[in-house]
N, C-alpha and C positions, 0 to 999 in steps of 0.2 A: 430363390435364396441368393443373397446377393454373396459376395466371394470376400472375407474378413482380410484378406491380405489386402485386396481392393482399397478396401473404407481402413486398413491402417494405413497407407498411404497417404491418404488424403489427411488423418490424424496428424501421422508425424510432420508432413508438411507444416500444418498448422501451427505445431505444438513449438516446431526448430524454427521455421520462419524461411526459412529457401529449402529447396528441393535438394539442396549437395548436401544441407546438415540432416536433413532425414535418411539421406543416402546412407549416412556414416551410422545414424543411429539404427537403424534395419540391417544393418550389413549387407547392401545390396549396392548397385551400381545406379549411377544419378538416371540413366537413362530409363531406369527400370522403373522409378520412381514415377519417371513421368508417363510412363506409358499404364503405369496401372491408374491414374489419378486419371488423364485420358480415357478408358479403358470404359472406368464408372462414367465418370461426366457420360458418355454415348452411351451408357445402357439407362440412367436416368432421365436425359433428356436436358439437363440443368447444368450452369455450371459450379462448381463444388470449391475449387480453388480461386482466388485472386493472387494474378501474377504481378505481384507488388513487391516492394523493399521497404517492409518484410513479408516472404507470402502470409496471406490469412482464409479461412475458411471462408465460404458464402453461408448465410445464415442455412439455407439447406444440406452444407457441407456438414456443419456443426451439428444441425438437431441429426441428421441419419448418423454418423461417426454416433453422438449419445444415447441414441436410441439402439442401435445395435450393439454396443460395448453394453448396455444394461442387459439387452438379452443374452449375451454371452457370456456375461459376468453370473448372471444366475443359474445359468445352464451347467459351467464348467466346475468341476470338484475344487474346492480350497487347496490353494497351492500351486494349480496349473494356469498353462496358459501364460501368456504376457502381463508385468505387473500395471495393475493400475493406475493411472495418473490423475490426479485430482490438482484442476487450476483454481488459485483465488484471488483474488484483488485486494491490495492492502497498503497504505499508505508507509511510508518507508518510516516515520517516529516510533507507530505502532512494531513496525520491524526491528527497530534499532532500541526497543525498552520490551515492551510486554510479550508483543507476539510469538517469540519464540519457546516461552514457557509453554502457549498455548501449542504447537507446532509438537513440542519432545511429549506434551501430554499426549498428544495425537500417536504419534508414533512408538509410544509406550508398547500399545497392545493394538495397532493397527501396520499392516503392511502396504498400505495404498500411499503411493508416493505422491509428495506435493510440486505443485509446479507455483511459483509466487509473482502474480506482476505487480509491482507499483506504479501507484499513480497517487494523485491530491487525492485525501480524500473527500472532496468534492466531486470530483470525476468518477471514484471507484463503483458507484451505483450503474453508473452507466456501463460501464463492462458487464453486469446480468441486464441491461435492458438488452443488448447486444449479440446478448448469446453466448459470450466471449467466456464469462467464465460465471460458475452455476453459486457459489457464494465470494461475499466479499466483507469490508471490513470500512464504512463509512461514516459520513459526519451527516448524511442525509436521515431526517428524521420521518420523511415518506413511505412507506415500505412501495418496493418496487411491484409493479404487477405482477402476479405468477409467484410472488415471495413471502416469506413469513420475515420477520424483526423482531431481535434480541434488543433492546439497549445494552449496553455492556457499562455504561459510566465514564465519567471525562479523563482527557487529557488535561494538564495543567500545564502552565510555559510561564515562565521568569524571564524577565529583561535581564540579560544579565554582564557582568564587562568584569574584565581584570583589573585589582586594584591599579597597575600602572597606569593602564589605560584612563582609568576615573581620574586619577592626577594629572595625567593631561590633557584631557578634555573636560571632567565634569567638577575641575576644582570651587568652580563657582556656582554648582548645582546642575541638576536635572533639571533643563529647561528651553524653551524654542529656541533660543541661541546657540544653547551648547549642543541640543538633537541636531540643529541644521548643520553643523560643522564637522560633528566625531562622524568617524568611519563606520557605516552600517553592513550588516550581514543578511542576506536574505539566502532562502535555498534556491527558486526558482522563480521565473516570471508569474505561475500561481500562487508565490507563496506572497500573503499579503498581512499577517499578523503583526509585525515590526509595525506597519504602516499603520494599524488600527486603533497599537497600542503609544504612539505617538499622539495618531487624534485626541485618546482617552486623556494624554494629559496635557498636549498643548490646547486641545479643543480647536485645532487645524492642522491640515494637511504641510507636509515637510519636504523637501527634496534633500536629505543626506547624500555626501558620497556614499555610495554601494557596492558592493563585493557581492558576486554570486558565488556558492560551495554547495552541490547538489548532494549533499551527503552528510546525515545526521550524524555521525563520529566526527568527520573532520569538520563539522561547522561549529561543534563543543571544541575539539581541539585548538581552533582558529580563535575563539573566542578568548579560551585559557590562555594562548601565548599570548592575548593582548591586542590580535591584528585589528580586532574590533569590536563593536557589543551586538549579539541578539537575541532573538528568544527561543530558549533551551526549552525541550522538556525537562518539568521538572524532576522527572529521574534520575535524569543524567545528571542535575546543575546539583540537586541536594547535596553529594558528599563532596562538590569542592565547594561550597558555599559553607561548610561549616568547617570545612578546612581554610579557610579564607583564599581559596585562591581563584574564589569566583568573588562580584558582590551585585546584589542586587539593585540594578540600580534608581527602583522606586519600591522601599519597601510597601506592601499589601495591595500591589498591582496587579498581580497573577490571574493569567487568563485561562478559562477552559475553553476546550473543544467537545463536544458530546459526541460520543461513538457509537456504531449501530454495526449489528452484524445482521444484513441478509443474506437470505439463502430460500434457493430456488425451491417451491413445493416437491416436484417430479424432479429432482435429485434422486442420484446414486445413495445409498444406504452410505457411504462413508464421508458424504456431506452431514450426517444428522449424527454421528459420528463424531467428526470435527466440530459441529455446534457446540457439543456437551464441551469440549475440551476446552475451545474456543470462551465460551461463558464461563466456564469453571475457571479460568486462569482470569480472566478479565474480573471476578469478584475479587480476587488477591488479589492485584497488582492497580487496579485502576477505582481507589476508593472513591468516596464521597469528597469534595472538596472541604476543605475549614473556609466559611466566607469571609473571617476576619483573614486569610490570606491569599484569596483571591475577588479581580474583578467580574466585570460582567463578560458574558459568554462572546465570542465573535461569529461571526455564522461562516469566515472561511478559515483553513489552516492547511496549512502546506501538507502538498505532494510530494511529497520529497520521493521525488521517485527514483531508481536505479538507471 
């Protein structure tokens, strides 16, 4: 019987990412940390941690930590014991509009606490190939091996710019001249929609000035003062676009992104848990699109990740 203090070590390593911050989350001394992750690695044979910036599990690290938290989760009376941590991968628009409906639904009448990485969601599939985390929240229409898939329904995104800004740059129209010139917005080096939806209407590739803001509030915010134009979810863009202090600046351009939630078969009971909330929130929040107000689909959309 291997030794639970053991394999949380190697956990919280994982979960904090260095050996000091699991130090602090244990209440224990950093030394202590290492020598129990130490400790396991020689009674297993393998080794469990990568001593990396940030540390990470080794895929062995990972499955024995899951595997024995499920037998000790079942074994132990409700209530006891250390609380549950449940990780999932989620692209930060998703974070910054829907996902957190689905997140308070979870937590309504669930005590398993969440741990949330972002990443594009083009990448986030790859975190359950990985091991890394056992459901996630992507634009991959594949279901992963070992996984079941939800659709959940799209994302919608509007070009969108401040009327000042339309007067100074778009007084002669939305078009290759005026795209090459106005200031663009992007979230990150994945993030590639701006770019896609320029193609859609010049019908070629553009080099705008660009602004990087790795972060869905303030790249709506950046937008509304005018810094520059990009594409909002349309969530967020709705109530100042009828407030006019967004405008769109192609009207029935609107692009979707199609959303997929997978999740692990041999999952924790409060992954399947999370699904129901997860898809119950994603029927409200992430309708059917109107096609008179949206284009065609893009196959990538930003990671807006943290």
């Amino acid at each position: 019987m291997l030794d639970y203090a053991l394999l949380e070590a190697v956990a919280a390593v994982d979960r904090e990412g260095s050996f000091e911050a699991a130090a602090r989350a244990l209440h224990i001394s950093t030394s202590a940390v290492s020598q129990r992750v130490r400790l396991l690695e020689e009674r297993v044979g393998v080794p469990l941690v990568v001593r990396s910036r940030p540390c990470v599990a080794t895929e062995a690290g990972r499955r024995l930590c899951r595997h024995v938290e499920q037998e000790l989760r079942g074994a132990l009376p409700a209530g006891t014991g250390p609380a549950a941590v449940l990780r999932v991968a989620v692209n930060a628009d998703s974070l910054g509009t829907w996902f957190p409906g689905a997140m308070a639904r979870f937590g309504a009448t669930d005590d398993t606490l969440l741990d949330v990485a972002l990443d594009n969601e083009n990448h986030t599939a790859e975190w359950l190939r990985t091991g890394q985390v056992p459901a996630a929240v992507a634009a991959d229409a594949r279901a992963v091996p070992g996984c079941r898939i939800e659709a959940l329904g799209p994302m919608r995104y509007v070009a969108t710019a401040s009327p000042e800004l339309v007067r100074r740059h778009f007084s002669d129209g939305v078009n290759a001249t005026s795209l090459a010139r106005a200031p663009m917005l992007r979230f990150d080096r994945k993030d590639d929609l701006e770019k896609r939806w320029i193609h859609r209407i010049c019908r070629r590739d553009l080099l705008p000035p660009t602004h990087w803001v790795p972060s869905t509030q303030a790249f709506r915010d950046l937008v509304l003062a005018g810094f520059a134009w990009g594409m909002n979810p349309e969530q967020l863009a709705a109530p100042h676009l009828r407030a006019g202090e967004l405008v769109e600046l192609v009207p029935g351009t609107r692009l979707e992104v199609q959303l997929y939630w997978h999740h692990a078969r041999l999952a924790p009971p409060a992954v399947e848990r999370l699904t129901r909330a997860v898809v119950g929130e994603a029927r409200v929040r992430l309708q059917r699109a109107d096609p008179a107000r949206t284009g065609s689909r893009p196959r990538s959309r930003r990671g807006r990740h943290t």
